[in-house]
N, C-alpha and C positions, 0 to 999 in steps of 0.2 A: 534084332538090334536093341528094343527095348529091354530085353532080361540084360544085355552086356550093361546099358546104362545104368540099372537098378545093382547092377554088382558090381560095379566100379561107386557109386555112392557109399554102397556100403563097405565097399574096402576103406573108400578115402575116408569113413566112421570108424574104422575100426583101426586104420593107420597114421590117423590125426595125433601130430605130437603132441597137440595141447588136450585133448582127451584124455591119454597117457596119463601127462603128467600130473591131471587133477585126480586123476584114482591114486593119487600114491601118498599114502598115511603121512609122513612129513608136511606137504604143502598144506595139508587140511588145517593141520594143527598152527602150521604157520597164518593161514586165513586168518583162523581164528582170534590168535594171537594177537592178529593186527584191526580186527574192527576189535578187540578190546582197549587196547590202547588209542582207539582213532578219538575221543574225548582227550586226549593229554598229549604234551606236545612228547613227540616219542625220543628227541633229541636232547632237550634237556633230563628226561626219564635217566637216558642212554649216562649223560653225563654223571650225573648225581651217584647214580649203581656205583660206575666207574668209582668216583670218588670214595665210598663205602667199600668198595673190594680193597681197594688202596689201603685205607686206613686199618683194614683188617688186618692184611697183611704187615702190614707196618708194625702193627702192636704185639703182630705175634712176635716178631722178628725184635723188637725192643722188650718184651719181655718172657724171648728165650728160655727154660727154665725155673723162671718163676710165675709162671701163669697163671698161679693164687694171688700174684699180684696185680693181676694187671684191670683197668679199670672195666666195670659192667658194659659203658659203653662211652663214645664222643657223638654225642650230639649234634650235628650239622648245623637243623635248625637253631640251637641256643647260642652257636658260632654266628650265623646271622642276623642273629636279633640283635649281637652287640654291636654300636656305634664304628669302632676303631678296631684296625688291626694291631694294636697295644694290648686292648682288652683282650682281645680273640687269644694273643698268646699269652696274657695270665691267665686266662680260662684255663687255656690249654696245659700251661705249667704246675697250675693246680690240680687238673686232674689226672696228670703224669708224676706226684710227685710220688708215687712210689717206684718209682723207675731208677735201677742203679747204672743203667746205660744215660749215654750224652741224646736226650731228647731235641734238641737243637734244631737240629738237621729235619727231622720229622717236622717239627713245632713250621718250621718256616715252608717248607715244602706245600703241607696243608694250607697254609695262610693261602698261600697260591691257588692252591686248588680248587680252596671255597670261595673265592671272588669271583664273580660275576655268575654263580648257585644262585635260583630260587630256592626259595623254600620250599616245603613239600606241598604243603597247602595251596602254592601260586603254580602249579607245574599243570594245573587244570586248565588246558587251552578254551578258552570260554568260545572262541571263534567258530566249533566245530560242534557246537550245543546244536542243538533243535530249536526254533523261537517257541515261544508259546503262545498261542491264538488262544486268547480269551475267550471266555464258552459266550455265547450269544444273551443268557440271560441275566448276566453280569453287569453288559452295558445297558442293562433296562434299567437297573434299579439306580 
């Protein structure tokens, strides 16, 4: 009776879904993936990319065929730093102005998109930090 107990443990080890499914090369990398990001808030991360794939695509799609044209880059943060969404879209009209399509559409869409964006700098969940216990002979002196 005892060998049947020791072989049924070890089957229920060797037929545990959740065993399974941490041998399998995706999840790992998924783990991983996630105590690296557990310092940052992963939802604002999430947003922000989003909004960067967006405008990627966006500039390809405006400037279609002249791709010599089109600008290095749009800047999120230098979008946030300014005051008013007035600014934001001269920013933005200025650095579209080589653009012979109707930017318009784009210019206002983004307006949208970057309100209520931290910056990159602020996307660091401080909540999720470690404290730091001052070393013992710090408070002597």
């Amino acid at each position: 009776m005892a060998a049947n107990r020791v072989g049924r443990r070890c089957n229920n080890k060797v037929h545990s879904p959740n065993r399974g499914a941490a041998r399998e090369p995706g999840l790992s990398v998924q783990k991983r993936q996630a105590r690296v990001t557990v310092k940052y808030n992963r939802k604002e991360l999430q947003r922000r990319l989003d909004v960067e794939k967006w405008i990627d695509s966006g500039l390809d799609e405006l400037y279609r065929g002249r791709e010599e044209d089109m600008p290095e880059e749009v800047n999120i943060d230098e979008l946030l730093d300014l005051p008013s969404d007035e600014e934001r879209v001269c920013k933005l009209k200025d650095i579209l102005h080589t653009c012979s399509n109707n930017t318009e559409a784009f210019i206002n869409e983004l307006i949208l998109k970057v309100q209520g964006l931290q910056k990159q700098e602020d996307l660091h969940n401080d909540g999720m930090e470690h404290p730091q216990i001052p070393h013992p002979e710090a408070e002597m002196h």
